[in-house]
N, C-alpha and C positions, 0 to 999 in steps of 0.2 A: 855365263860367258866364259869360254875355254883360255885358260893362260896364253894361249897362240893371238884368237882375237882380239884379246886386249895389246899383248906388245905390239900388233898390228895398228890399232888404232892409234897408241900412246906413239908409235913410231912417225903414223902420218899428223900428226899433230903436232911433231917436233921441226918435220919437214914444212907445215904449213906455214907455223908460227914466225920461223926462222926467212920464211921468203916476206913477210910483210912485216920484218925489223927496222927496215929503212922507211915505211910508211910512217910507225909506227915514230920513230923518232923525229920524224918531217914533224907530225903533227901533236911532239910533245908538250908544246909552249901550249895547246888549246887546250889537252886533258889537264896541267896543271893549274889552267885558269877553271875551267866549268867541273873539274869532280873534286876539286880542295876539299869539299866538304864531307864527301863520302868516306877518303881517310882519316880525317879528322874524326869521325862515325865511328871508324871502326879502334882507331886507336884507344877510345872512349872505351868502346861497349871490349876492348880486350884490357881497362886496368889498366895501362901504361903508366909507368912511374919509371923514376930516376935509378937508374944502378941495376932494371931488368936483362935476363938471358930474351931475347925474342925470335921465334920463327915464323918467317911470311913464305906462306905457299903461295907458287903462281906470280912472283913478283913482275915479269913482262920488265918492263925498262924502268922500276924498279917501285912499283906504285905498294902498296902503303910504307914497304918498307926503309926508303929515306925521311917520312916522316915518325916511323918508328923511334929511327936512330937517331932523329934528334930528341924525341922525348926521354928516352934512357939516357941519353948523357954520356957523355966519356966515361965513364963508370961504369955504362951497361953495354953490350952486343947486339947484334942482327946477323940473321943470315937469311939469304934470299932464295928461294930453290924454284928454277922454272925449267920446262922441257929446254928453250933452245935459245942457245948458247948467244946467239947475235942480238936478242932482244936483253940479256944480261950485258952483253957489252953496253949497252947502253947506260945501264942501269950502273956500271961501273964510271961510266965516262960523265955521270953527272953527280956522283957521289963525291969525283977527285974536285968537279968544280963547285960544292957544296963544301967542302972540307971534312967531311966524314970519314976519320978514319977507324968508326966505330963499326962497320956494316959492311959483310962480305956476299961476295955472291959467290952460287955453285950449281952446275945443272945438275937435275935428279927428278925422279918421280915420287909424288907426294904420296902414294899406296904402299912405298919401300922405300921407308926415308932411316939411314944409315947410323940414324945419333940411339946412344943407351936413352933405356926408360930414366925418366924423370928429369932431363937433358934443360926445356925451357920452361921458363917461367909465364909465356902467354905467347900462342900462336894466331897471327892474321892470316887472313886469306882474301882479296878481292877479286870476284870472279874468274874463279877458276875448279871450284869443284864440279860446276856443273858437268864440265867436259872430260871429266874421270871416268872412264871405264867400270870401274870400282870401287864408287864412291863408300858405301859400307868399308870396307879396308880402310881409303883414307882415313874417315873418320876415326878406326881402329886406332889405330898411326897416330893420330892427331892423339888421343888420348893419353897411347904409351909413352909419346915423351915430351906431354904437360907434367909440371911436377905437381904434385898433389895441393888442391885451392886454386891451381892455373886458369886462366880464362881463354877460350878460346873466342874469335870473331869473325865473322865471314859476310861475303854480301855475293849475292848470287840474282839473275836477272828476276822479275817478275813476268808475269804473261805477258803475250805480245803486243793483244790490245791495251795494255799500260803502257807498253813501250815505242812507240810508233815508228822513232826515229829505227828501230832495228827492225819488227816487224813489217813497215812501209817495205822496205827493199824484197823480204820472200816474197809479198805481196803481188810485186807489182813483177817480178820475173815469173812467177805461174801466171801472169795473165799473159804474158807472150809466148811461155813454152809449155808444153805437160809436166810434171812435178811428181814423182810418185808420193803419196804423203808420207810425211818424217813418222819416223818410229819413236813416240812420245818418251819409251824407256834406252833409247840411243842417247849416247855422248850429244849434247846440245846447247846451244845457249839458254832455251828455258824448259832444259833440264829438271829443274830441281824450283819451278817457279809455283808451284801450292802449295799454300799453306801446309805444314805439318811434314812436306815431305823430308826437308834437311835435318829439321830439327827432331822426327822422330829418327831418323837415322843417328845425330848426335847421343838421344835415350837409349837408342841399343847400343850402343857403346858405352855406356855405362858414365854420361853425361849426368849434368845435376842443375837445375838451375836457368834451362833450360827455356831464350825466348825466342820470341819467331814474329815480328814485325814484317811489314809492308812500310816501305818509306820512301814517299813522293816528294820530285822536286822537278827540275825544269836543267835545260841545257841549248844553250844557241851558238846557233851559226851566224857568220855574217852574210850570209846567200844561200838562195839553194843548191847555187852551183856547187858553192865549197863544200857543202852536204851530201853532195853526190863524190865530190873528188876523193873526198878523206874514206867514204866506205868503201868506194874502191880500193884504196889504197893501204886501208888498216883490218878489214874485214875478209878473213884469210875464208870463212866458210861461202862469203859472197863473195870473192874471187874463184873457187871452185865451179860456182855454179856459171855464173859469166863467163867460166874456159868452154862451158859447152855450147855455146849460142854463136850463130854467124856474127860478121860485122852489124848486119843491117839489122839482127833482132837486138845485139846491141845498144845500136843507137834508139830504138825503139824502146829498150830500159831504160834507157838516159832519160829520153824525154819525158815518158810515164811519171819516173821517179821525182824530177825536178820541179815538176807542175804538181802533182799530190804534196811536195812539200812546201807549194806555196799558201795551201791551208793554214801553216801554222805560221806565217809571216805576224811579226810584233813590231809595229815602227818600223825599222831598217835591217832587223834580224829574223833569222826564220826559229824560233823558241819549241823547241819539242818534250811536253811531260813527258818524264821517267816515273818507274819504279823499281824501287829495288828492294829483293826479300833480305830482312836482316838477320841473321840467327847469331845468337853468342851460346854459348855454354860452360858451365865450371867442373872442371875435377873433382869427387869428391876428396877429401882432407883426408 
């Protein structure tokens, strides 16, 4: 991939991100409730202790990394680095009412990230490599400024039939319009969802230590309706493809969508299995 097409991509992708900021904080109070556990995962399998330097790639409105900074402590740091800039306001604007005045945000690209080697002491990531251009580089990146023993931790999607709730949507818009099929090695949500793929990419980089889990759990809505609302509303590559469809095939994905997700109705909520690939890896010493 030519250095053109990736600033290209990385460019529309700061653009995307940036227009579904406001979604994105609409429906901050649900990802705090249904993915607690995921950073909680990743702050684990990255070694967080009291008194750490920590870098979190891809923070968005500021997901692992306000639970970073409260494990490190006033004693330790964070920094948050995401393409665009409105979704880090966010991420600022619930840091002031957390009290965290341990944990900065700054936009940037995780392929060209601007700190000397050996800078932190354990970098997260939650989904966000997938959607790198140049993922290889990241990883590079990720290595140079872990300090040597450093942990890195990532969570990246699983395949789609694991994921339904994300999968269900492409789904169900190639049944109303032609699709040409996604380019498996394109920037994607499941990108990077086989086994072996992240983590052999971690091993070329001169990773050590090296795991690569599948890890299943669950997440609900209170309706299908509001299932359908938030992915419009949060889901910047499922707002792309919905700008290309009339009103009426519109409504036409609404309905498709809202009825396939009453398959997964539990009691009073609509309860959708996840998966998510986990990979961590260590520095050598």
């Amino acid at each position: 991939m030519s250095k053109l097409d990736s600033a290209d991509i990385i460019e529309g992708q700061r653009q995307d991100w940036n227009r579904v900021a406001g979604g994105w904080e609409k429906w901050d109070w649900f990802f705090d409730e249904q993915m607690a556990f995921l950073n909680h995962r990743l702050v684990a399998d990255a070694r967080l202790r009291a008194g750490m330097q920590v870098l979190d790639l891809g923070s968005g409105t500021g997901y692992p990394a306000l639970l970073d900074a409260r494990t490190v402590g006033p004693n330790g740091s964070v920094v948050g680095v995401d393409l665009a800039e409105r979704m880090l306001a966010v991420a600022r604007r619930k840091a002031t009412v957390l009290g965290l005045s341990n944990v900065t945000f700054c936009t940037g690209d995780a392929t060209t990230l601007p700190w000397d080697a050996n800078s932190f002491d354990a970098v997260t990531s939650r989904f966000c490599l997938m959607f790198l251009p140049e993922i290889p580089k990241a990883a590079a990146e990720i290595a140079r400024v872990l300090r040597p023993g450093g942990w890195v931790a990532t969570a990246v999607w699983s395949a789609p039939e694991r994921n339904p709730s994300i999968g269900l949507s492409m789904e169900t818009i190639k049944q109303v319009v032609d699709l040409p099929p996604p380019d498996p090695t394109a920037p994607g949500i499941f990108r990077l969802a086989k086994p072996g793929d992240l983590s052999g990419i971690m091993q070329q980089a001169g990773m050590v230590d090296v795991t690569d889990q599948e890890f299943w759990a669950e997440w609900s809505y209170a309706s299908a309706e509001d299932y359908y609302t938030s992915l419009m509303e949060i889901a910047a590559p499922v707002q792309n493809l919905m700008a290309k469809l009339s009103d009426a095939q519109k409504q036409e994905v609404k309905h498709r969508i809202t009825r396939a997700a009453l398959k997964y109705r539990r009691g009073n909520s609509i309860t959708f299995p996840l998966a998510v690939r986990m990979v961590a890896a260590r520095k050598p010493l």
